[in-house]
N, CA, C, O and CB atoms as a CASP TS submission, in Angstrom:
PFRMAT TS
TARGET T0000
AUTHOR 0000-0000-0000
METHOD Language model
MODEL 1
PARENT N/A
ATOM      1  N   UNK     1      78.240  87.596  86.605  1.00  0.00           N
ATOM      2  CA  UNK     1      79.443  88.083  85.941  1.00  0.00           C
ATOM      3  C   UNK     1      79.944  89.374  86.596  1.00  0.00           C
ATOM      4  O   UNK     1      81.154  89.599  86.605  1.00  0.00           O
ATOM      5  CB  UNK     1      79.169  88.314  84.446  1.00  0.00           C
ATOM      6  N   UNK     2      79.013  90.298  87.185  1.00  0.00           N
ATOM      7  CA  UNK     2      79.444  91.496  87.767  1.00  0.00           C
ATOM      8  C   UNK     2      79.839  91.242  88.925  1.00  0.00           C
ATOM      9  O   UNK     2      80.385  92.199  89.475  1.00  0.00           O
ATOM     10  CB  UNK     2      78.581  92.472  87.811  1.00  0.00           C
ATOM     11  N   UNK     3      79.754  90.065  89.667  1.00  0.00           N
ATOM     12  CA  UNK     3      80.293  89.944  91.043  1.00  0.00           C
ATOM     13  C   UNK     3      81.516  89.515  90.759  1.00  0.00           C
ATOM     14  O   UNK     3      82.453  89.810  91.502  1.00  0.00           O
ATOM     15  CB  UNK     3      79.574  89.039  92.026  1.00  0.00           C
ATOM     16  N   UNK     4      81.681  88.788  89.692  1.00  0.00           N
ATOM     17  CA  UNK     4      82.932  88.250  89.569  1.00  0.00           C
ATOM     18  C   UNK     4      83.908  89.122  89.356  1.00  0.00           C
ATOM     19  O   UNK     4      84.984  89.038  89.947  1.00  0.00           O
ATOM     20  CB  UNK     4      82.986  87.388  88.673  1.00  0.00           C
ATOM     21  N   UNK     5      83.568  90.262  88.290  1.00  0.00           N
ATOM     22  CA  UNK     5      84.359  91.203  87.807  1.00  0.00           C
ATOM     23  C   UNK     5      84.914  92.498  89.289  1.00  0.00           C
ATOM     24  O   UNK     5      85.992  93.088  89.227  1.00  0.00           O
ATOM     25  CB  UNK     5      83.332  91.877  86.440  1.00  0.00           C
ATOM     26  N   UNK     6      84.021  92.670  90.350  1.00  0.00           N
ATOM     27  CA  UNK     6      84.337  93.421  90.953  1.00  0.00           C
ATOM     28  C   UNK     6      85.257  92.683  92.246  1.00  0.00           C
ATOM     29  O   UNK     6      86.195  93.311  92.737  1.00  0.00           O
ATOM     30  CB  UNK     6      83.195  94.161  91.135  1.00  0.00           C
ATOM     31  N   UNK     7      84.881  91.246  92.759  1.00  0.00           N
ATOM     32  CA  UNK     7      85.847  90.692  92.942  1.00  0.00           C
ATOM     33  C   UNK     7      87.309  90.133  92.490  1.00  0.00           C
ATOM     34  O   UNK     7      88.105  89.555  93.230  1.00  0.00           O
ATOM     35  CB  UNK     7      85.399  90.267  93.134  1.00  0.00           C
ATOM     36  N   UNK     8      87.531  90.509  90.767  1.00  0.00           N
ATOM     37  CA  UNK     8      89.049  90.359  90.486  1.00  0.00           C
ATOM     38  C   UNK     8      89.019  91.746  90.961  1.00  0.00           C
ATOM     39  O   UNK     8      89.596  91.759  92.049  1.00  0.00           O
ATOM     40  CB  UNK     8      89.742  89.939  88.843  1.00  0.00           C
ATOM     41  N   UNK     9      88.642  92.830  90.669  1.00  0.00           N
ATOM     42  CA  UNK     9      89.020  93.885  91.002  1.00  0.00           C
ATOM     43  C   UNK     9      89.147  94.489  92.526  1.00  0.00           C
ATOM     44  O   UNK     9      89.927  95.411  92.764  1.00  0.00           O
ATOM     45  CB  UNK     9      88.347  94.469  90.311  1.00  0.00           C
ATOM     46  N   UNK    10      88.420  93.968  93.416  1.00  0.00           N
ATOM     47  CA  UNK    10      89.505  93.906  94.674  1.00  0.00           C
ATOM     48  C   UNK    10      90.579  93.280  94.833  1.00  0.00           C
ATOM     49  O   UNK    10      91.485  93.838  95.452  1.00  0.00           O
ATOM     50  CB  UNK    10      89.087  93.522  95.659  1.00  0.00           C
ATOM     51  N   UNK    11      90.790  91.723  94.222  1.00  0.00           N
ATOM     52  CA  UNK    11      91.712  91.337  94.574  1.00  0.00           C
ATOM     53  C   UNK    11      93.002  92.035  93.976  1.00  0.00           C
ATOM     54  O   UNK    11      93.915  92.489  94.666  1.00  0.00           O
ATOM     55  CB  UNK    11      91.547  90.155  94.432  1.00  0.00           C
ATOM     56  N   UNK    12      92.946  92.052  92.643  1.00  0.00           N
ATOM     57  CA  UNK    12      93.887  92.896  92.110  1.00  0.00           C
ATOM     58  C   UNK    12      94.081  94.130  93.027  1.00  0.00           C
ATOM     59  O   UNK    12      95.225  94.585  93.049  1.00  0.00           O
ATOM     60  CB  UNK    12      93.482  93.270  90.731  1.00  0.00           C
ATOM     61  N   UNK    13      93.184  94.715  93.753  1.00  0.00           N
ATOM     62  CA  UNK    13      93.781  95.911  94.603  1.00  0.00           C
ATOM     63  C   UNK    13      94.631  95.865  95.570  1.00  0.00           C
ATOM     64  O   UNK    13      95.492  96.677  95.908  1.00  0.00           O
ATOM     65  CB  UNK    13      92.965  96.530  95.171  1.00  0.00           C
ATOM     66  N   UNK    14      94.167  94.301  96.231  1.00  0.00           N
ATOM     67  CA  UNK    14      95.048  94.190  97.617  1.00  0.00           C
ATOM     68  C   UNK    14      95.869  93.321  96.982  1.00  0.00           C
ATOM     69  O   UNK    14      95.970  92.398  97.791  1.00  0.00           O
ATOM     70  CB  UNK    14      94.361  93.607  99.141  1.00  0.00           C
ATOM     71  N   UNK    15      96.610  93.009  95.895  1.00  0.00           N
ATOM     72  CA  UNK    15      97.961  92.610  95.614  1.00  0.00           C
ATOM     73  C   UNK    15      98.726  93.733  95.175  1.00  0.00           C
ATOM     74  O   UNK    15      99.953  93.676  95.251  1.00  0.00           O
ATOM     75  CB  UNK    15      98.029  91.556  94.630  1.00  0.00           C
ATOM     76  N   UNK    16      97.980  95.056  94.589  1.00  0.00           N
ATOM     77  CA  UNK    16      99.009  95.859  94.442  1.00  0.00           C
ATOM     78  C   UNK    16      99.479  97.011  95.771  1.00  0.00           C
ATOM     79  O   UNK    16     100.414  97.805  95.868  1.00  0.00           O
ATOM     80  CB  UNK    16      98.619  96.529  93.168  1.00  0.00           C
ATOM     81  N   UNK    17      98.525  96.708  96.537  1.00  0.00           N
ATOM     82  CA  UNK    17      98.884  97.421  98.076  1.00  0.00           C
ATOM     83  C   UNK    17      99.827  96.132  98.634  1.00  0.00           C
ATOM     84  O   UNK    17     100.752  96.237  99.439  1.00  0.00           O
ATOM     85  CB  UNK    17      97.189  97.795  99.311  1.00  0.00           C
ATOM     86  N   UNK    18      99.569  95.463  98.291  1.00  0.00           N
ATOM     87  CA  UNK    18     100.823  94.333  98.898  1.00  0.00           C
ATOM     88  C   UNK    18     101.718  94.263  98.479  1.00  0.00           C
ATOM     89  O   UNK    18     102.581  93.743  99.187  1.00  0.00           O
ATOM     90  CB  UNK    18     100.750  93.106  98.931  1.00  0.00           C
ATOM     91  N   UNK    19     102.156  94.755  96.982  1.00  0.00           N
ATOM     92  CA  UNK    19     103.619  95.049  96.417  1.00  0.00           C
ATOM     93  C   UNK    19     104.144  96.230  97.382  1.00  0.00           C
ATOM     94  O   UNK    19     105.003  96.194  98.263  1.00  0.00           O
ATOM     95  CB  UNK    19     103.612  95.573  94.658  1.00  0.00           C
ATOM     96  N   UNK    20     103.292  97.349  96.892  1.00  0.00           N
ATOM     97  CA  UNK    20     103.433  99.031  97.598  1.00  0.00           C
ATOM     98  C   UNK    20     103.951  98.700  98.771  1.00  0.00           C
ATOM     99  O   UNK    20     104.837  99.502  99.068  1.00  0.00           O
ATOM    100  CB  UNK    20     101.947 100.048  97.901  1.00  0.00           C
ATOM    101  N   UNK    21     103.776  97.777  99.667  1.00  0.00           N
ATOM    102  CA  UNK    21     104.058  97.477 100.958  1.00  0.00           C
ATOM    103  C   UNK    21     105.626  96.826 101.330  1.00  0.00           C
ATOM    104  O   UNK    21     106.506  97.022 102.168  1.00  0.00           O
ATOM    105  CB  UNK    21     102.945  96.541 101.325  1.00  0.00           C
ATOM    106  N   UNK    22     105.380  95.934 100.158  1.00  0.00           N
ATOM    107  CA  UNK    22     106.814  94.815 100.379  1.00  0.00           C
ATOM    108  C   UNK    22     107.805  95.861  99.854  1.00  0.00           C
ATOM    109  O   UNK    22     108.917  95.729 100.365  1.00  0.00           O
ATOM    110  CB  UNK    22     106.886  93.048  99.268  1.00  0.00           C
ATOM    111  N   UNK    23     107.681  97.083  98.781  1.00  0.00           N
ATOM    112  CA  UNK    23     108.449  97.874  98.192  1.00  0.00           C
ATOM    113  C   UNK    23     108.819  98.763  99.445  1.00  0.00           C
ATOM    114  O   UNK    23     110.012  98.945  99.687  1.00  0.00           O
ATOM    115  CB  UNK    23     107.803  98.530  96.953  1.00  0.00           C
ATOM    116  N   UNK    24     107.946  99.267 100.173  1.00  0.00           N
ATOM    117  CA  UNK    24     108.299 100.136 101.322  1.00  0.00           C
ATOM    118  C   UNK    24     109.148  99.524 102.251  1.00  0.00           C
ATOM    119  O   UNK    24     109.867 100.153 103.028  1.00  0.00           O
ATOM    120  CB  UNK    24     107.160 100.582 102.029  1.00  0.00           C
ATOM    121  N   UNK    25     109.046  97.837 102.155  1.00  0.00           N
ATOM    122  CA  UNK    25     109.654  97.286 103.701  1.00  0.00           C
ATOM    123  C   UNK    25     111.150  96.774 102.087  1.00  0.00           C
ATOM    124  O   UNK    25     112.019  95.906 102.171  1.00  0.00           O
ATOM    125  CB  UNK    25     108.210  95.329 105.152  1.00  0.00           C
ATOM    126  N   UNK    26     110.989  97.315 101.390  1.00  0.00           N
ATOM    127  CA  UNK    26     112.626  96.735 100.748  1.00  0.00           C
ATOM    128  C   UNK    26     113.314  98.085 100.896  1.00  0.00           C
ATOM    129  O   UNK    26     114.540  98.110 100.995  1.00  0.00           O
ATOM    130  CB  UNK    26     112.729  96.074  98.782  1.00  0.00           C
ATOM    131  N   UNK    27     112.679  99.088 100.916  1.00  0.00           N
ATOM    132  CA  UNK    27     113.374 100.333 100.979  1.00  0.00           C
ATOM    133  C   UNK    27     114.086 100.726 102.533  1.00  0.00           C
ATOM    134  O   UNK    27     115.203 101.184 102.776  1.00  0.00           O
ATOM    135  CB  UNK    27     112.271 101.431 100.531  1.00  0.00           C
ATOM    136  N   UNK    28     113.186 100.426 103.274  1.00  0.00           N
ATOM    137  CA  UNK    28     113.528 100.401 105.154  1.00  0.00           C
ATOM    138  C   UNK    28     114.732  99.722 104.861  1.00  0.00           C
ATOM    139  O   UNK    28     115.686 100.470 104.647  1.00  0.00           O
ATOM    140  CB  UNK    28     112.322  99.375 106.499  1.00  0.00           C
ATOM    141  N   UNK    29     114.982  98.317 104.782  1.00  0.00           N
ATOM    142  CA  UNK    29     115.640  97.271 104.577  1.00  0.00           C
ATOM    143  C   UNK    29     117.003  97.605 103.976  1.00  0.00           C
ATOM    144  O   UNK    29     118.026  97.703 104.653  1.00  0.00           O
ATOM    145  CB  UNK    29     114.871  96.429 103.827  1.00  0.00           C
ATOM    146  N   UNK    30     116.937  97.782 102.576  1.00  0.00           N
ATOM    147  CA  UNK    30     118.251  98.521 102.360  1.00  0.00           C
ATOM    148  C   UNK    30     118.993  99.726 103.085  1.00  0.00           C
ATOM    149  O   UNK    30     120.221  99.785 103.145  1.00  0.00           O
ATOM    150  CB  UNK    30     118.132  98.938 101.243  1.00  0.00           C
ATOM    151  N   UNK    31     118.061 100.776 103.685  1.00  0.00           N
ATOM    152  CA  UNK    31     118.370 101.920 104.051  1.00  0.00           C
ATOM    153  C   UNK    31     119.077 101.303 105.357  1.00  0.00           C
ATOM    154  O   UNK    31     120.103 101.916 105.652  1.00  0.00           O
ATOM    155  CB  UNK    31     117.161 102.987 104.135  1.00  0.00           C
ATOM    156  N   UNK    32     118.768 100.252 106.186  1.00  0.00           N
ATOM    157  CA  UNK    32     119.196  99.796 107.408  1.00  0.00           C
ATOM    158  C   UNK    32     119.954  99.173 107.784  1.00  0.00           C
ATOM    159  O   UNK    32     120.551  99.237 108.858  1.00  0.00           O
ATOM    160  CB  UNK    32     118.686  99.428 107.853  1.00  0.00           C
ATOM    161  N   UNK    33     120.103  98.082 106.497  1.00  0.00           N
ATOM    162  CA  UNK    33     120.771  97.050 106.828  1.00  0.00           C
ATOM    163  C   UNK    33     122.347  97.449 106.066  1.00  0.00           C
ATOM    164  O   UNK    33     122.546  98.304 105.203  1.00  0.00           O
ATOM    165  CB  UNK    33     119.916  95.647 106.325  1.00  0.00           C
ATOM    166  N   UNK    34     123.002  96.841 106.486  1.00  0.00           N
ATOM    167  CA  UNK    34     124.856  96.682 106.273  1.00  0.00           C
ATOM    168  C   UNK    34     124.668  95.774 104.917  1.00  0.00           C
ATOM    169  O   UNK    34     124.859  95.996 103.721  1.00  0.00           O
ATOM    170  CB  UNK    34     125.998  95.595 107.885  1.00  0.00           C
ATOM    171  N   UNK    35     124.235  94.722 105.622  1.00  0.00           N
ATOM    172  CA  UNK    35     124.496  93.451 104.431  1.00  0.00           C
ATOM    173  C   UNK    35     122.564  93.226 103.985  1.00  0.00           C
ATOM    174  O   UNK    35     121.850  92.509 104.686  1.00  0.00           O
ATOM    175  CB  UNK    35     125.515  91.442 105.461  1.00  0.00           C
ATOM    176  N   UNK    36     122.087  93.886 102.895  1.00  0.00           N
ATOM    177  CA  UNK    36     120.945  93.426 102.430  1.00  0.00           C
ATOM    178  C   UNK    36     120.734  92.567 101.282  1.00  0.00           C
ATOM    179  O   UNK    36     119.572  92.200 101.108  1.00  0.00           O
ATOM    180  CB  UNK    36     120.335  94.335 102.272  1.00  0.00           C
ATOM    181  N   UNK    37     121.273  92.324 100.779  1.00  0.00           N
ATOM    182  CA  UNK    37     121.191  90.513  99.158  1.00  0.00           C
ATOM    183  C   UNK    37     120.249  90.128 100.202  1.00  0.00           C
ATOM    184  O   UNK    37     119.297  90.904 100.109  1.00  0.00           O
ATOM    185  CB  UNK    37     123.119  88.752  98.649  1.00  0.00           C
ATOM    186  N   UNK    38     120.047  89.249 101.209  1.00  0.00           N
ATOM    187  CA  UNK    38     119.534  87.920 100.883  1.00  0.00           C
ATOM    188  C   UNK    38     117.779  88.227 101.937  1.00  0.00           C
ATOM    189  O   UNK    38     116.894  87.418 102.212  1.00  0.00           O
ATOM    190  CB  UNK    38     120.950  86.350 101.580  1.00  0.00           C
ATOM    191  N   UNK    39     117.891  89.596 102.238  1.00  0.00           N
ATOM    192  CA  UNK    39     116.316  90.108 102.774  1.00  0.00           C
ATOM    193  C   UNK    39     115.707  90.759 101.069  1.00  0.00           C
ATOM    194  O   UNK    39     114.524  90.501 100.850  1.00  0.00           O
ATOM    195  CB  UNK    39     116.462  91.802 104.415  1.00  0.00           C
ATOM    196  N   UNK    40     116.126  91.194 100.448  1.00  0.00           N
ATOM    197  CA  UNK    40     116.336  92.148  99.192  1.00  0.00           C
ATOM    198  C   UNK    40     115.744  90.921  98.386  1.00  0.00           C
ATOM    199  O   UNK    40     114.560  91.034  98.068  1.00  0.00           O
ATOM    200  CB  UNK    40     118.121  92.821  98.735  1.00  0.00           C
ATOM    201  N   UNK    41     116.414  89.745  98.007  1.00  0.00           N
ATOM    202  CA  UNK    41     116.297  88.567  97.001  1.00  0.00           C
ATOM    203  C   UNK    41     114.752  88.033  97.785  1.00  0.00           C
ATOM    204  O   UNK    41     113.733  88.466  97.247  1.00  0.00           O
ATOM    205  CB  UNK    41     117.918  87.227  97.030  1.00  0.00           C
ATOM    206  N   UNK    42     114.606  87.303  98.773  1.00  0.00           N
ATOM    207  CA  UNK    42     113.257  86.691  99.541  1.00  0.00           C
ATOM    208  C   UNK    42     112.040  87.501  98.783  1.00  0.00           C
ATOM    209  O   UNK    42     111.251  87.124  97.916  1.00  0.00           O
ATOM    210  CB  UNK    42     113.241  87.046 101.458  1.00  0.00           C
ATOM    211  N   UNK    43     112.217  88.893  99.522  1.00  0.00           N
ATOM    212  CA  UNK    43     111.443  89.756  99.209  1.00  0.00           C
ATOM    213  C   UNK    43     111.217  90.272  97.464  1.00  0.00           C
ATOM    214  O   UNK    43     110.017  90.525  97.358  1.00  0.00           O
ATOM    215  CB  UNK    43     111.910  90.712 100.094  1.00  0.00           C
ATOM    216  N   UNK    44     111.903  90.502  96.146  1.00  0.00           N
ATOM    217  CA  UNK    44     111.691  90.035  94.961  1.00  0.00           C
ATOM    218  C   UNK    44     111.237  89.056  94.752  1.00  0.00           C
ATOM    219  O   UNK    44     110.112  89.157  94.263  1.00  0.00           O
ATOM    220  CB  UNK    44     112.435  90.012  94.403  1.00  0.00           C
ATOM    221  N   UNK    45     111.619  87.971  94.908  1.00  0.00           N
ATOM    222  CA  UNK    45     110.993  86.622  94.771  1.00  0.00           C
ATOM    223  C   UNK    45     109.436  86.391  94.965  1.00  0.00           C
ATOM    224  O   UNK    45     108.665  85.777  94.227  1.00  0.00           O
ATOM    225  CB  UNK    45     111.651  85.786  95.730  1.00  0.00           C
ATOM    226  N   UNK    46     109.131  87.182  96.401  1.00  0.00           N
ATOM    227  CA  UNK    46     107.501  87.165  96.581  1.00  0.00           C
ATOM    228  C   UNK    46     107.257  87.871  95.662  1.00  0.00           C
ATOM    229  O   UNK    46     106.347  87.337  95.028  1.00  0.00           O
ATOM    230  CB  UNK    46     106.771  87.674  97.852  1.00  0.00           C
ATOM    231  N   UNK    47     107.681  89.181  95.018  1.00  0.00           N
ATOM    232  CA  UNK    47     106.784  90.479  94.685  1.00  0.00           C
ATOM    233  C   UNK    47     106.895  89.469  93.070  1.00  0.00           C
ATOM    234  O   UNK    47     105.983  89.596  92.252  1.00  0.00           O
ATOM    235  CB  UNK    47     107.631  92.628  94.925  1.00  0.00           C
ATOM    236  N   UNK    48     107.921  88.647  92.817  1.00  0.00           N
ATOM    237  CA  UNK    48     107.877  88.434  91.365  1.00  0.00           C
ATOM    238  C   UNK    48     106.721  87.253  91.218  1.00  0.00           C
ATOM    239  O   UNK    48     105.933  87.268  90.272  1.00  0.00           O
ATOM    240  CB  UNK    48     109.458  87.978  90.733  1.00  0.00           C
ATOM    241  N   UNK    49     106.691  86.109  92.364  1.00  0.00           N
ATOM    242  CA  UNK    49     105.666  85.344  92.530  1.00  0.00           C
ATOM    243  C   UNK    49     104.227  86.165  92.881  1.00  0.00           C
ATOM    244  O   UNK    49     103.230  85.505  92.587  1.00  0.00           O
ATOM    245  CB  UNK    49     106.097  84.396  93.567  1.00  0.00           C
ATOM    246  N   UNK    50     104.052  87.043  93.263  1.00  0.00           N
ATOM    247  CA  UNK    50     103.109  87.670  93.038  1.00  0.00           C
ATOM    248  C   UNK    50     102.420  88.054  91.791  1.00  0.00           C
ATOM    249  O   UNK    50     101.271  87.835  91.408  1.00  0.00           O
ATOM    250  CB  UNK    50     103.350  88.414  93.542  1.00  0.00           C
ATOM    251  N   UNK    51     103.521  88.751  91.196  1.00  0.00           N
ATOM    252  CA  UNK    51     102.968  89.439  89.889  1.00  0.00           C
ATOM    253  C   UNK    51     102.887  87.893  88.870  1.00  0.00           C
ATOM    254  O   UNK    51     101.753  87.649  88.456  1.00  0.00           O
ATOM    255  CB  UNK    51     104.283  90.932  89.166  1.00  0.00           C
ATOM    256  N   UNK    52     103.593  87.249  88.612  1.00  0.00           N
ATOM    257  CA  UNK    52     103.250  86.212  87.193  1.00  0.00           C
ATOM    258  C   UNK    52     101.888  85.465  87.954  1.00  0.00           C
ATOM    259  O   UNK    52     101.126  84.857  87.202  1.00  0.00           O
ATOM    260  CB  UNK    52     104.870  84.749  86.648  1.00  0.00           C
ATOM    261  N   UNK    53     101.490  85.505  89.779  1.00  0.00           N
ATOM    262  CA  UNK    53     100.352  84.823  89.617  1.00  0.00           C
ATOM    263  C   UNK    53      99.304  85.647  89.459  1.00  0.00           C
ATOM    264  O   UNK    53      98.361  84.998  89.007  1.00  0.00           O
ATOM    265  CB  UNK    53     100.133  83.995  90.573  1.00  0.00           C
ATOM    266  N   UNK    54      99.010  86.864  89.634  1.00  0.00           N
ATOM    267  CA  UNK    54      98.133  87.641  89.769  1.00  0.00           C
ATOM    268  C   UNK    54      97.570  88.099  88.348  1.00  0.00           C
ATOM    269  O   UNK    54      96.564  87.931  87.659  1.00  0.00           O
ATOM    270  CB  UNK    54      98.618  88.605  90.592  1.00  0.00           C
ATOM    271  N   UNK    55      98.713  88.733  88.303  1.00  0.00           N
ATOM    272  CA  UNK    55      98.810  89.716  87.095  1.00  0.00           C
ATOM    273  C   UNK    55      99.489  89.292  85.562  1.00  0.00           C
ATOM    274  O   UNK    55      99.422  90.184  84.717  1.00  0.00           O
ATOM    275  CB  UNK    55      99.674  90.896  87.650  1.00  0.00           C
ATOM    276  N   UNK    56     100.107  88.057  85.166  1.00  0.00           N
ATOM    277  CA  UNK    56     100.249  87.122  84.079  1.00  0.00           C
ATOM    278  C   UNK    56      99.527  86.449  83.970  1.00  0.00           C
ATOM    279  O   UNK    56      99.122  86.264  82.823  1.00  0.00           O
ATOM    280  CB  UNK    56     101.087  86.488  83.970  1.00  0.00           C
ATOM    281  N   UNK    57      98.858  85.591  85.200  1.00  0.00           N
ATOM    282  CA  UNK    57      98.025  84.625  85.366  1.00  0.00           C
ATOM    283  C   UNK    57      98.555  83.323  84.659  1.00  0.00           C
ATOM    284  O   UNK    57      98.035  82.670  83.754  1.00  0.00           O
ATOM    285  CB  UNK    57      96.742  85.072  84.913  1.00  0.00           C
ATOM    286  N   UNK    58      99.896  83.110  85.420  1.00  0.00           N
ATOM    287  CA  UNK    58     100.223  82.011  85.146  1.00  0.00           C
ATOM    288  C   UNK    58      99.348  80.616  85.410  1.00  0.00           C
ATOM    289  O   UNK    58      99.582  79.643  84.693  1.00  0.00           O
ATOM    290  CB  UNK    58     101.273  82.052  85.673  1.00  0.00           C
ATOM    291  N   UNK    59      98.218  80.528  86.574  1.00  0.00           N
ATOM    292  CA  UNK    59      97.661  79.832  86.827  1.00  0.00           C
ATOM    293  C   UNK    59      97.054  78.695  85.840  1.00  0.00           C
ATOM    294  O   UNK    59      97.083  77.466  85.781  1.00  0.00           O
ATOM    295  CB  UNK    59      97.105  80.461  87.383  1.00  0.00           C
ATOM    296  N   UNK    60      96.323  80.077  84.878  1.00  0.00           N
ATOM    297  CA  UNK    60      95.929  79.213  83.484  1.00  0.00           C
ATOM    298  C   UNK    60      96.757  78.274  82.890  1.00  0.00           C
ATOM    299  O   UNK    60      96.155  77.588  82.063  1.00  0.00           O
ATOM    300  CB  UNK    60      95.722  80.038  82.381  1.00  0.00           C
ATOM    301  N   UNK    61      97.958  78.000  83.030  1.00  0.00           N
ATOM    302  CA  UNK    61      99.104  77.105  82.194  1.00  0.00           C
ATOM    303  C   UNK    61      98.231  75.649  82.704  1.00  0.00           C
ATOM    304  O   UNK    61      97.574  74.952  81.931  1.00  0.00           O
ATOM    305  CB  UNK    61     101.203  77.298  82.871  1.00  0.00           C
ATOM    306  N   UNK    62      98.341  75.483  83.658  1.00  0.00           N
ATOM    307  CA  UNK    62      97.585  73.879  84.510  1.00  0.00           C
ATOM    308  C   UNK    62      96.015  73.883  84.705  1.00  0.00           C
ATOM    309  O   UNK    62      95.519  73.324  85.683  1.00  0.00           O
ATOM    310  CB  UNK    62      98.188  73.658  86.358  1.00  0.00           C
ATOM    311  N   UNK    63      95.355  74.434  83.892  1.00  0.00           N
ATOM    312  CA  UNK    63      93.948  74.619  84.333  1.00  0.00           C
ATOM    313  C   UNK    63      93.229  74.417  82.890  1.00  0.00           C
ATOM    314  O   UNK    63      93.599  74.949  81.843  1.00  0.00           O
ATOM    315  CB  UNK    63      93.642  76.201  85.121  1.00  0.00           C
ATOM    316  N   UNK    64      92.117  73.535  83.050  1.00  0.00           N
ATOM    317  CA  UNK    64      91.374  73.142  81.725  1.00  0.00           C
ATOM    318  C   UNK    64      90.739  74.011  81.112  1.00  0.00           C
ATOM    319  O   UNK    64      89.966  74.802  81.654  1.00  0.00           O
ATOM    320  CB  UNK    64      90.485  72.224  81.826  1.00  0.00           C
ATOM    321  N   UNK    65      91.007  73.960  79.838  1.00  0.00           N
ATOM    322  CA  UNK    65      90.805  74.990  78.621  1.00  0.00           C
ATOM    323  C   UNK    65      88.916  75.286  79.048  1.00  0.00           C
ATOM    324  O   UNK    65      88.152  74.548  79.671  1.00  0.00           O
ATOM    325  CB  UNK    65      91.246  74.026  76.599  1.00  0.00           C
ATOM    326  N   UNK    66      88.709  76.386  78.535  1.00  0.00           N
ATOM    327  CA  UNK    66      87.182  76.672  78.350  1.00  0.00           C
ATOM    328  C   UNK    66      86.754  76.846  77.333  1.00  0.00           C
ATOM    329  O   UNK    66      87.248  77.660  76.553  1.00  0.00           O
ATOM    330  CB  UNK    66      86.697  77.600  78.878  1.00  0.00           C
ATOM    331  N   UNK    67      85.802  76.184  77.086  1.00  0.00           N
ATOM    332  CA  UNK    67      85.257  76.664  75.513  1.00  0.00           C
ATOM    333  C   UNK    67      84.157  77.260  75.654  1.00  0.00           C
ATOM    334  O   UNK    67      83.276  76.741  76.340  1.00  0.00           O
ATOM    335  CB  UNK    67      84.958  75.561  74.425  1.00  0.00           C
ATOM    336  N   UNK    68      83.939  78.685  74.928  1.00  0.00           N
ATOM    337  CA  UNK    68      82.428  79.054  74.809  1.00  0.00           C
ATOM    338  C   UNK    68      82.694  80.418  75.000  1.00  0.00           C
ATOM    339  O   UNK    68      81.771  81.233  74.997  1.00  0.00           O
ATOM    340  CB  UNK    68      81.292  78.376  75.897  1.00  0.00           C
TER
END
């Protein structure tokens, strides 16, 4: 159980350094670009598919109940 627990807890680390990241490359992005919507939208889309899988854990919706 403790391996398990410290492995969500890396993973949870390197998805939120992977937001921190995609947030830094949306900020470059706007600051650079003329026309940014459709680098701006891609990039939400991951960070939002990120978070409901990570961090909602939408996963559980399709995955067999546990009892115990």
């Amino acid at each position: 159980m403790e391996n398990r627990k410290k492995a969500d807890y890396r993973r949870n680390f390197y998805v939120f350094i992977a937001l921190a990241v995609l947030t830094l490359v949306e900020i470059i992005i706007a600051i650079n670009l003329a026309n940014p919507a459709v680098p701006l939208l891609i990039i939400a889309l991951i960070k939002a598919g990120l978070i409901a899988q990570f961090f909602m854990h939408i996963y559980r919706l399709w995955r067999e109940e546990e009892h115990g």
